[in-house]
C-alpha positions as CSV (number, residue, x, y, z in Angstrom):
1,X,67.4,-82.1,-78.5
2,X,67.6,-83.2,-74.9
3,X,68.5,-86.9,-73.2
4,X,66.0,-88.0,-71.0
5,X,67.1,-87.4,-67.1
6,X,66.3,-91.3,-67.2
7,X,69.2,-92.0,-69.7
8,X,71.7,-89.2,-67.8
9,X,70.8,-91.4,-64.8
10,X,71.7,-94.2,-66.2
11,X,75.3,-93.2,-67.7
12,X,76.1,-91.9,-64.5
13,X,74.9,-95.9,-62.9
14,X,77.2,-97.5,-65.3
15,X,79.9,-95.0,-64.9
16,X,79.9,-95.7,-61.5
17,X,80.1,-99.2,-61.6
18,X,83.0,-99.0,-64.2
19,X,84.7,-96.6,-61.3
20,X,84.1,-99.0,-58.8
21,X,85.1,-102.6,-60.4
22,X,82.8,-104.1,-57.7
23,X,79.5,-105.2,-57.1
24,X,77.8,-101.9,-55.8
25,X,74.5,-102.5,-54.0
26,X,71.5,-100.4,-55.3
27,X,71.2,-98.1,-51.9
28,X,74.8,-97.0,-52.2
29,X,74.5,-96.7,-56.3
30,X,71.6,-94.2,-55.6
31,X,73.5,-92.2,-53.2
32,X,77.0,-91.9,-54.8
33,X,75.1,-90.7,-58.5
34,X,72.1,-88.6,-56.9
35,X,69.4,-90.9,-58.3
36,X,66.1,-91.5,-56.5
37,X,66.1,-95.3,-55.1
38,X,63.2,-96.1,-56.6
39,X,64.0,-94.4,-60.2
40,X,67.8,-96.0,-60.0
41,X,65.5,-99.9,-59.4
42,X,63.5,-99.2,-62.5
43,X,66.9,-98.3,-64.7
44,X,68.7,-101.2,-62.8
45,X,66.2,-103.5,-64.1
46,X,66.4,-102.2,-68.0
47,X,70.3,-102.3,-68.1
48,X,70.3,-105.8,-66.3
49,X,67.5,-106.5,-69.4
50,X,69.5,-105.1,-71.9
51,X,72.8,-107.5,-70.6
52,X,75.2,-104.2,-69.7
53,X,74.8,-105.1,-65.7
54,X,74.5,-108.2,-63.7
55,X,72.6,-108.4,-60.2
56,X,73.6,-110.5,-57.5
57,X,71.1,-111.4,-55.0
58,X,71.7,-112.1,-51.0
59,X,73.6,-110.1,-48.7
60,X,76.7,-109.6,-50.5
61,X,74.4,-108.8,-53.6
62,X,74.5,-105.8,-55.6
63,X,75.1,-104.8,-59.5
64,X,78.4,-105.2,-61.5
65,X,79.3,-104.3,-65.1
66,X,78.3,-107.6,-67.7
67,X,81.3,-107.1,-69.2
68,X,84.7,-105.1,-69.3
69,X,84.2,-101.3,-69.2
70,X,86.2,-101.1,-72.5
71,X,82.9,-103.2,-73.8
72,X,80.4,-101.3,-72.8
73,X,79.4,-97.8,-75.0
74,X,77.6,-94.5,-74.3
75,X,75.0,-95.2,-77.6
76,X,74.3,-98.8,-75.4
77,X,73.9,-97.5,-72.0
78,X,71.6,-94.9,-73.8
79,X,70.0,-97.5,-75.9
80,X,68.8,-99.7,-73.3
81,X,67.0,-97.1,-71.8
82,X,65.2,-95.2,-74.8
83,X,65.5,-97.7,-77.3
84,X,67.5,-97.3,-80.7
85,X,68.9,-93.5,-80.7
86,X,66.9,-91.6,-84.3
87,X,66.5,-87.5,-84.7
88,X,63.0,-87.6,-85.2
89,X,59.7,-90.2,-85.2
90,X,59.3,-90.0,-88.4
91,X,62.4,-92.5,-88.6
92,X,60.6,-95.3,-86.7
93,X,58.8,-97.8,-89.1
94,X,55.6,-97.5,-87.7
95,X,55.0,-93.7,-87.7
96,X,53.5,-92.5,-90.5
97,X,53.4,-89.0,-91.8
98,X,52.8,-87.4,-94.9
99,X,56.5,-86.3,-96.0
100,X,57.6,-90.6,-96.0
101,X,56.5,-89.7,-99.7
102,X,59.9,-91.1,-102.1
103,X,60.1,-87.1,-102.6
104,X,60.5,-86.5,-98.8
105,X,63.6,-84.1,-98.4
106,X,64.3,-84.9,-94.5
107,X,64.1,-88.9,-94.1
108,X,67.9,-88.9,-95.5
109,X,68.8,-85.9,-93.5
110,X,67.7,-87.0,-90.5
111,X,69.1,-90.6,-91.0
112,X,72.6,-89.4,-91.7
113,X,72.7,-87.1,-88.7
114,X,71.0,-89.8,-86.7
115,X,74.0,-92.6,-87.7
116,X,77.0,-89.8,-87.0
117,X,75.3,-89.6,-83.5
118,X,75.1,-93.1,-82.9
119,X,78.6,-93.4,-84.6
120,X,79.9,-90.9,-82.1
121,X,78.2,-92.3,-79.1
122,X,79.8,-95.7,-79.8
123,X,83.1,-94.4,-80.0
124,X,83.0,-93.7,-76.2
125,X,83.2,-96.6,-73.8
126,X,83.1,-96.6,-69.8
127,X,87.0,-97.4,-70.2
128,X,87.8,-94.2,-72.1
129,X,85.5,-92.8,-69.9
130,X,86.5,-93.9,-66.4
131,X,90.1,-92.7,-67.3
132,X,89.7,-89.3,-68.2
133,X,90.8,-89.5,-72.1
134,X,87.2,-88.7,-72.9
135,X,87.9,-85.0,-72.0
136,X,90.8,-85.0,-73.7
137,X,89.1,-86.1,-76.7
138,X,86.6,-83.6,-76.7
139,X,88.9,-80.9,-75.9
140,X,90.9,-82.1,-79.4
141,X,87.6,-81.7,-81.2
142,X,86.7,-78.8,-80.2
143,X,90.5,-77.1,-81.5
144,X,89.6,-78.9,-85.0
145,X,86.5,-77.0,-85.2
């Protein structure tokens, strides 16, 4: 399973602003993460939607965090893009296959794997992030394994 590039575009927005404490204007946010101006707008405008950035209109306008890095999580940033984070469709309430039978053997598989994800994912925030202890983190994990 792959993130969408619009998702990995959109960590790397708010990781930025988290780096930058400032209002960061949408040209300059396109250039220092490698995101096309007009995709970065459209992701602008869902994370602004989904309350993780603010916008600032007028000549000193730009984008800012909503709220402390140390608020702000990987599964949200994600989230607000591609909606709630599940392993498969057949997860979503509306889809409707023929194993959401009470005998189904993967609805509870796929729902346990899909809340460690999310779990995981909200144990990271643009704090942890921003400072480098994310690597370290991972790096510990790995030696566990």
């Amino acid at each position: 399973m792959v993130m969408t590039l619009e998702a990995d575009y959109a960590v790397r927005i708010v990781d930025t602003l988290a780096r930058a404490g400032r209002r960061v204007d949408a040209k300059n946010l396109a250039a220092q993460t490698g995101v096309p101006l007009r995709f970065a707008l459209k992701i602008l405008r869902k994370l602004v939607s989904g309350g993780l950035i603010v916008s600032f209109k007028g000549a000193r306008g730009g984008y800012a965090l909503a709220r402390g890095a140390d608020r702000i999580t990987l599964r949200q940033v994600i989230e607000s893009v591609e909606g709630p984070y599940m392993l498969s469709r057949c997860q979503q309430t509306a889809y409707c296959c023929s194993n959401t039978a009470p005998g189904c053997r993967f609805q509870g598989i796929y729902d346990e794997i899909s809340a460690l994800v999310r779990k995981k994912l909200d144990s990271y925030t643009f704090a942890v992030l921003k400072d480098g202890d994310a690597a370290d983190r991972t790096d510990a994990a790995k030696q566990d394994t």
